[in-house]
VOGU-3710 file (C-alpha; in Angstrom, 3 decimals, decimal comma):
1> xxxxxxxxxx> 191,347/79,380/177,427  188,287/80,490/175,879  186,716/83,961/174,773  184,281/84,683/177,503  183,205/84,249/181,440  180,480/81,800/180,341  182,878/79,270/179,554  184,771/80,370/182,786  181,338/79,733/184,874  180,948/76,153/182,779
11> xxxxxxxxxx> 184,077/75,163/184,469  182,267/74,904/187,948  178,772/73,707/186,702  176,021/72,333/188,141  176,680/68,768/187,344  179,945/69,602/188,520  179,143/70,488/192,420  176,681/67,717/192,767  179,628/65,467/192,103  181,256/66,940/194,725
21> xxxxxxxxxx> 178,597/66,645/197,454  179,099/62,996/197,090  182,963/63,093/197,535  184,230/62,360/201,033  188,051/62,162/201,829  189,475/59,241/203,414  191,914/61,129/205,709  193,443/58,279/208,126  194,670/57,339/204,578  195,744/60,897/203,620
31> xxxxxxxxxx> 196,877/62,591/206,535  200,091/61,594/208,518  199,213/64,808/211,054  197,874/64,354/214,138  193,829/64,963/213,926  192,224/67,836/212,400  188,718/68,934/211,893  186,135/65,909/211,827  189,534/63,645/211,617  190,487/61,515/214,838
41> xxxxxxxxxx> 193,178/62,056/216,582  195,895/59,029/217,204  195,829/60,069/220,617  192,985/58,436/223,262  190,685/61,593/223,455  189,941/60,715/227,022  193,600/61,678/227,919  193,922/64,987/226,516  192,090/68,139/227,247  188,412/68,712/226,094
51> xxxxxxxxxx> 188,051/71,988/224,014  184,956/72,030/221,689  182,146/70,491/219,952  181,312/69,334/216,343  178,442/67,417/214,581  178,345/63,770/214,591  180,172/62,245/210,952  179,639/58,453/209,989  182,440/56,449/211,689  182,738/58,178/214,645
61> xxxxxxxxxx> 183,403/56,681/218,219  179,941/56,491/219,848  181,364/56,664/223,361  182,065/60,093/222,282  178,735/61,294/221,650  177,361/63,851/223,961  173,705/62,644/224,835  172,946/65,824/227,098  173,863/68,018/223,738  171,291/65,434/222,280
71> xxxxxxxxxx> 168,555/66,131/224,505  168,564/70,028/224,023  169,208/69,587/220,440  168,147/66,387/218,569  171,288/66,855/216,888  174,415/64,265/217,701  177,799/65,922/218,783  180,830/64,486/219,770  183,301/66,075/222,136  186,856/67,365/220,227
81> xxxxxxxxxx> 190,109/67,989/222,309  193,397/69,632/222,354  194,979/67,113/219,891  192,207/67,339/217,436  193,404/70,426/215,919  192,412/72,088/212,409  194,229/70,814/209,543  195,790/73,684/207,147  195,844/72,624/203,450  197,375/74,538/201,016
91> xxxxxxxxxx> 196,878/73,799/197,200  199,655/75,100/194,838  197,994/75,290/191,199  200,465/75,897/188,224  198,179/78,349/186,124  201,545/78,785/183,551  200,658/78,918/179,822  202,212/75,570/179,241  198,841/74,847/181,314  196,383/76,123/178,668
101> xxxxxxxxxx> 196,245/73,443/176,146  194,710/69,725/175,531  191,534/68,724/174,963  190,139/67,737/177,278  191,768/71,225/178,718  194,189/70,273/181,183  194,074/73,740/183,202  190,720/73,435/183,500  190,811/70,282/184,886  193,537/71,385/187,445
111> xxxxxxxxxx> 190,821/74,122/188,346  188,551/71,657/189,430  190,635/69,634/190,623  192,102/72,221/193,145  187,777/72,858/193,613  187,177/69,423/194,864  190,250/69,209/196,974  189,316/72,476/198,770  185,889/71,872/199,576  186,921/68,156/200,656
121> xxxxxxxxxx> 188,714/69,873/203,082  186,338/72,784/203,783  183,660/69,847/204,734  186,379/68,887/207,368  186,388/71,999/208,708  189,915/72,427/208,006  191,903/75,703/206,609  192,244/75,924/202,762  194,406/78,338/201,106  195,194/78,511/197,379
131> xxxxxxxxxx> 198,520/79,501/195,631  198,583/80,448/191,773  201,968/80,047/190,834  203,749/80,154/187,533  207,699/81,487/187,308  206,679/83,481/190,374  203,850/83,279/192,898  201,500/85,286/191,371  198,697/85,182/193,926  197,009/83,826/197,370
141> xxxxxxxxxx> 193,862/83,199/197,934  193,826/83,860/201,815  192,965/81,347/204,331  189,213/80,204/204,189  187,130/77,816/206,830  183,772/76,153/206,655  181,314/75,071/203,123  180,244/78,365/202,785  183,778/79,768/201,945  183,587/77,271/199,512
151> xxxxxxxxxx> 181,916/80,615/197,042  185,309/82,340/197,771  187,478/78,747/196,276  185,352/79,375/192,935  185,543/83,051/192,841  189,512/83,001/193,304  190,034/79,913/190,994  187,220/80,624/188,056  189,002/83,966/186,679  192,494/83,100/186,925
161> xxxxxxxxxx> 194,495/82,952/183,522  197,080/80,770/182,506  200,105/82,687/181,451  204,118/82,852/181,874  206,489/80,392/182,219  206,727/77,543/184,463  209,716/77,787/187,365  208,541/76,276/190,231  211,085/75,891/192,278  211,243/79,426/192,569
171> xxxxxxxxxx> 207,161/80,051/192,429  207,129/77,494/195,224  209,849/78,745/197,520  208,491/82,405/197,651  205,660/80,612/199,712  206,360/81,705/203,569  205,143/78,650/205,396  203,422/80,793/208,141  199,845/79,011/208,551  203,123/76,051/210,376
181> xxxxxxxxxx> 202,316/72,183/209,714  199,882/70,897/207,364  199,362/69,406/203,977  200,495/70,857/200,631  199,135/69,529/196,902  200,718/70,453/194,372  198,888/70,299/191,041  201,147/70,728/187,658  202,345/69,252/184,663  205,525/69,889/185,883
191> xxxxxxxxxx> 207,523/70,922/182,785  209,269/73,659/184,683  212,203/75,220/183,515  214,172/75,460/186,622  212,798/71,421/188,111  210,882/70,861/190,702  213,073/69,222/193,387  213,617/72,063/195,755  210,723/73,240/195,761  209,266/70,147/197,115
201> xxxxxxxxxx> 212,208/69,862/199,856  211,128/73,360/200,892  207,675/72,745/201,467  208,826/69,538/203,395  211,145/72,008/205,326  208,126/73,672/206,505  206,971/70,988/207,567  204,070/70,094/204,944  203,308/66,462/203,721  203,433/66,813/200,091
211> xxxxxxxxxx> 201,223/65,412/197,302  202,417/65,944/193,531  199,160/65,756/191,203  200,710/65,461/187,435  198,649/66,377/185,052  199,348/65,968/181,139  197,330/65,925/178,421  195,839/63,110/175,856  197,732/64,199/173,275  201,054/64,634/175,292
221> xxxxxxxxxx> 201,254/61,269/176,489  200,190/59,656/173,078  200,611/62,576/169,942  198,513/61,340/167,361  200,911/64,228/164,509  202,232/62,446/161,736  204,500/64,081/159,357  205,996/67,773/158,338  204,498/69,886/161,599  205,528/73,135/163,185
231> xxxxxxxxxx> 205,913/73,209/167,151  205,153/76,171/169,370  206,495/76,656/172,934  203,160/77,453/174,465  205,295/79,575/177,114  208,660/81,090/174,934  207,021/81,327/171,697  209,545/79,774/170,200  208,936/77,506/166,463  210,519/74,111/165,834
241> xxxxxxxxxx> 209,880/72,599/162,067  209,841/69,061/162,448  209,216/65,678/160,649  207,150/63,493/163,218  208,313/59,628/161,964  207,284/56,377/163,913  211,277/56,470/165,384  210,866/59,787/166,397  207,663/59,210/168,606  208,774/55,511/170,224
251> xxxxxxxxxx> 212,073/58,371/171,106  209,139/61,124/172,641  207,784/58,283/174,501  210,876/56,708/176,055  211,904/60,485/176,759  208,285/61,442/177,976  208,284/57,829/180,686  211,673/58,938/181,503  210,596/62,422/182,852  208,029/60,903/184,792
261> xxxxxxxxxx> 209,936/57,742/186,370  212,081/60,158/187,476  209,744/62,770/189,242  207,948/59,247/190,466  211,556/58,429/191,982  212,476/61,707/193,847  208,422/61,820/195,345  209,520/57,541/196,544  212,956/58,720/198,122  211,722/61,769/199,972
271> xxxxxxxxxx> 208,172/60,256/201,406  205,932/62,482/198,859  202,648/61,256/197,619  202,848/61,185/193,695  200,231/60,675/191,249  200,163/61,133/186,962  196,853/61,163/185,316  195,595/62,427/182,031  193,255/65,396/181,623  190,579/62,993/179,895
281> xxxxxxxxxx> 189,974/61,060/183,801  187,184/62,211/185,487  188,056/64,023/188,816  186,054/61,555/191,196  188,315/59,279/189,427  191,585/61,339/189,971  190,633/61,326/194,070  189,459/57,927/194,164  193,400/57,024/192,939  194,747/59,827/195,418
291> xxx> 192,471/58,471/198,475  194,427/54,952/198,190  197,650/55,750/197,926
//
């Protein structure tokens, strides 16, 4: 993935974090939890316990606006309760070497991907935690609250390599599920050699709602190779001499929808949020898509 930290610091530019200061997560469309953070919870706040303050968001219920906080202040707050709780997120990012390839570079757009989703959810003053996985999980980036953790997202994601094979069902499943309930995004290609399936009935097993981001790129959902070529396994190594022919890429396509109609019908049967995308879409884009499902 490049020869040198300067292209690592390029993948979180400036251009880049502006775009994310105008993001802002819909999430009575993409949680199913009860409320965390500046989300609402389903529940009438006037029944439930009062525990805490936060600073007034756009949408808000007026009625809940604390006018004597106002007066000392000149700041609007709203009153939070019991049910309102913090929402944990987790993000699972498949940093395998079958990850390190495409132009544009489809790890690097999972990086920022995983960037925007955790300061989304750092805005919302909910927990983020990160999860590098490949054939194992290789490491955690520990819970973090609040914008300014957002430094620790970059520092954890911006060095990480992409390397190893992909088995995520047993990357996945080494995950302990103590942080309880929350929401889980998992962000692959998800060419794994041992599936996928379990791993996503695990997380639901601890209780996560579960959003599959598949990433691929350009030139693996439409190879533009004609002709005598030689294949590498970006994760085994291993060579293939081939003969690309017109029959043989309508086959790679019918093979390559197949694989994903199928991953699209597993995330329909068991309630998971599933969404395929190319590395080329821009990552406002990518959420924008996300956000309405």
């Amino acid at each position: 993935m490049g020869d040198g930290m300067e292209e690592i610091r390029s993948i979180f530019d400036s251009a880049f974090l502006r775009k994310l200061e105008q993001l802002r997560l819909n999430t009575r469309k993409l949680m199913n939890t009860k409320g965390s953070g500046i989300r609402k919870s389903r529940s009438k706040g006037s029944s439930v316990e009062f525990s805490d303050y936060r600073e007034y968001t756009a949408g808000d219920d007026f009625r809940r606006i604390d006018w004597n906080a106002y007066g000392r202040f000149e700041r609007l707050f709203v009153k939070l309760f019991m049910e309102e709780r913090q929402a944990k997120i987790n993000i699972f990012l498949d940093t395998s070497a079958s990850m390190d390839w495409g132009t544009p570079h489809k790890g690097i757009q999972a990086k920022r991907l995983s960037a925007a989703i955790a300061y989304i959810g750092l805005s919302n003053f909910d927990s983020v935690s990160l999860f590098s996985v490949n054939h194992r999980l290789v490491s955690v980036g520990t819970s973090m609250h609040g914008k300014r953790a957002f430094r620790q997202v970059l520092d954890y994601l911006e060095p990480l390599p992409f390397e190893g094979t992909t088995a995520l069902n047993k990357a996945v499943t080494e995950f302990n599920g103590s942080g309880g309930a929350g929401l889980s995004f998992v962000i692959s290609d998800f060419m794994s050699l041992d599936g996928m399936q379990e791993a996503m009935k695990y997380l639901q097993y601890r209780k996560q709602d579960v959003l599959l981001c598949q990433i691929l790129a350009p030139e693996e959902i439409s190879p533009a190779v004609r002709g005598g070529v030689r294949l590498l396994d970006r994760e085994t190594g291993e060579a293939r001499d081939i003969t690309v022919t017109d029959a043989l890429l309508r086959s790679y396509d019918k093979a390559l929808t197949h694989f994903i109609n199928d991953l699209k019908a597993f995330c329909f049967k068991r309630g998971i949020t599933h969404m395929h995308f190319s590395s080329d879409v821009e990552i406002e884009n990518v959420l924008t898509a996300l956000l309405g499902r």
